[in-house]
C-alpha positions as CSV (number, residue, x, y, z in Angstrom):
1,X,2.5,12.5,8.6
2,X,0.7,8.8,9.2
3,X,1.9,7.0,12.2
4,X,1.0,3.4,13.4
5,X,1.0,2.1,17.1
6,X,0.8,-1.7,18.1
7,X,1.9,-5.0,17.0
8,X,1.2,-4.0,13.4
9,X,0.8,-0.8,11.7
10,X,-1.5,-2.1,9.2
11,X,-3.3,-5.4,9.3
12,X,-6.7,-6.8,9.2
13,X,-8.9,-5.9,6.9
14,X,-13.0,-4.2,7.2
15,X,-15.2,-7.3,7.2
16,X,-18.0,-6.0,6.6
17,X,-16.8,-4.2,3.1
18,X,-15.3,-7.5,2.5
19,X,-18.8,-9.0,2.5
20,X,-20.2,-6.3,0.7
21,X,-17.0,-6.6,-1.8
22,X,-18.4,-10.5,-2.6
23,X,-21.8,-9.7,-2.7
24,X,-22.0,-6.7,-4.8
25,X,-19.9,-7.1,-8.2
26,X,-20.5,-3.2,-8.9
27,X,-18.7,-2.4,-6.5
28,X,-16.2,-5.1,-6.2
29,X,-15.3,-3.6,-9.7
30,X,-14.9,0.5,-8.6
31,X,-12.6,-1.1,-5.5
32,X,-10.8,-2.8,-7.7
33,X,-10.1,0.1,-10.4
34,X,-9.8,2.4,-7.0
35,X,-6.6,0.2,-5.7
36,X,-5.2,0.3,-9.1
37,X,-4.9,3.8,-9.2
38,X,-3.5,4.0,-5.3
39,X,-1.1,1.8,-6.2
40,X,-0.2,3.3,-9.8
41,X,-0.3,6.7,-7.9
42,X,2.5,5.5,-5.8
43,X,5.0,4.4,-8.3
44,X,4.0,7.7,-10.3
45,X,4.5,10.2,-7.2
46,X,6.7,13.3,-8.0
47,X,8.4,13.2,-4.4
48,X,10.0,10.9,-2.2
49,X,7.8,8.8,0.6
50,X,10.0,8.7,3.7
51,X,8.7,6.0,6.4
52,X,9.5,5.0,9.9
53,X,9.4,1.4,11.0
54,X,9.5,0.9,14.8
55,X,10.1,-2.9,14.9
56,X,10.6,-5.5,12.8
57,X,10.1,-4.4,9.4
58,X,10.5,-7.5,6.9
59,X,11.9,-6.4,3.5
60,X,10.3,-2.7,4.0
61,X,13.3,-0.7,5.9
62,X,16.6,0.2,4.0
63,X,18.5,0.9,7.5
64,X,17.6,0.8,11.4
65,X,18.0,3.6,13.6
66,X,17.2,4.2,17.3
67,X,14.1,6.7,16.2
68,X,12.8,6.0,13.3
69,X,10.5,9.2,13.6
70,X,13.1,11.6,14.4
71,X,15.4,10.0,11.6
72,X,12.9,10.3,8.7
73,X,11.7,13.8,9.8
74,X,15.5,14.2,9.6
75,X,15.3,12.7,5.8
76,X,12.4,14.8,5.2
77,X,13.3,18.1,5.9
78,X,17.0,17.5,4.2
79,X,14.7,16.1,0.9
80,X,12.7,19.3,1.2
81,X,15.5,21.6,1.3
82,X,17.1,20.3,-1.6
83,X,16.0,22.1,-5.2
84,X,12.5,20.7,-6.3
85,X,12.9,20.1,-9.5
86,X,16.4,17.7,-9.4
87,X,14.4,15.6,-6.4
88,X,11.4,15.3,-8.4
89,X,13.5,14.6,-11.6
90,X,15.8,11.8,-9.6
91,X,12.8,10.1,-8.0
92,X,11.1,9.7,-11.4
93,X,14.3,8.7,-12.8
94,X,14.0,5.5,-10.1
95,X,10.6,4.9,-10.5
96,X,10.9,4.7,-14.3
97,X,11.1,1.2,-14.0
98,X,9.4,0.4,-11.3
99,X,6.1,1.8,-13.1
100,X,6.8,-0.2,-15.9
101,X,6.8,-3.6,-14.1
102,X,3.7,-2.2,-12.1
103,X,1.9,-1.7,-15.3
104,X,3.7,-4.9,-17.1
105,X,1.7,-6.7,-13.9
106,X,-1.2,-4.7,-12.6
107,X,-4.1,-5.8,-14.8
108,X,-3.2,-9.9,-13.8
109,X,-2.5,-8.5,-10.2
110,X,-7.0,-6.8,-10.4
111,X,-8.2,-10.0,-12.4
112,X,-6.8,-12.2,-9.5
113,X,-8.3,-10.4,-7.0
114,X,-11.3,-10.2,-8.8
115,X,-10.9,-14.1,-8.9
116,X,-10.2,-14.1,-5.5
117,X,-13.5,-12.5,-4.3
118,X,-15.2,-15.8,-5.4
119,X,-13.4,-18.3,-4.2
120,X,-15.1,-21.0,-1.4
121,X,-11.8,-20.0,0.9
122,X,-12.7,-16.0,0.5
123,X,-16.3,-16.9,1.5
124,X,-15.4,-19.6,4.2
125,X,-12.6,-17.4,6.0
126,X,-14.5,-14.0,5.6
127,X,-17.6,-15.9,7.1
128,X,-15.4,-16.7,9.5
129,X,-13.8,-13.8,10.7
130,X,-17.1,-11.6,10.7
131,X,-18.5,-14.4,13.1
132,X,-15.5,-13.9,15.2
133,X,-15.5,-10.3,15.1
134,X,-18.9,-10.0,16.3
């Protein structure tokens, strides 16, 4: 189980990889082809994900409760006690298309972050932010 505290659960980014990111194109490129795979990983996963969103959760939660952790341990352990192979079978069902669009996309999604790495405003805010941060 991953949990998140605070005003965001995930935000921000490493400046220092950043830097490191625009400098070294080696290893821009292995970040890159790393992401891909995390994110084609996702759409490809046998089993349901269930999340819980405390606060506002813009376009990410498909209902509210008032505990969102006791609610999706709730959904987890009903998911788990259901037979494997129809869950696994239903969520690849639904993610059929999903994957295709991720795939139809993914390579323009890596060259424009690739792009993006050597842009004046990547350099300018990263500068930025690491001379903030420290």
């Amino acid at each position: 189980m991953i949990t998140g505290a605070g005003r965001a659960f995930s935000a921000g980014g490493d400046f220092t990889y950043l830097g490191m990111l625009r400098d070294d194109p080696e290893l821009r490129a292995e970040s890159i082809a790393d992401g891909r795979e995390v994110v084609l990983g996702m759409v490809r996963r046998r089993i349901p994900v269930v999340a819980a969103v405390s606060g506002p959760a813009v376009g990410l939660a498909n209902h509210v409760v008032a505990d969102p952790l006791a609610e999706a341990s709730t959904c987890a352990q009903r998911l788990a006690s259901q037979p494997r192979q129809a869950i696994e079978t239903t969520k690849r069902l639904l993610n059929l298309h999903l994957e295709r669009a991720v795939v139809a996309t993914l390579d323009f999604a890596t060259t424009a972050e690739e792009a993006s790495f050597q842009t004046e405003d990547f350099l300018a805010i990263v500068a930025r932010l690491t001379a903030e941060k420290g």
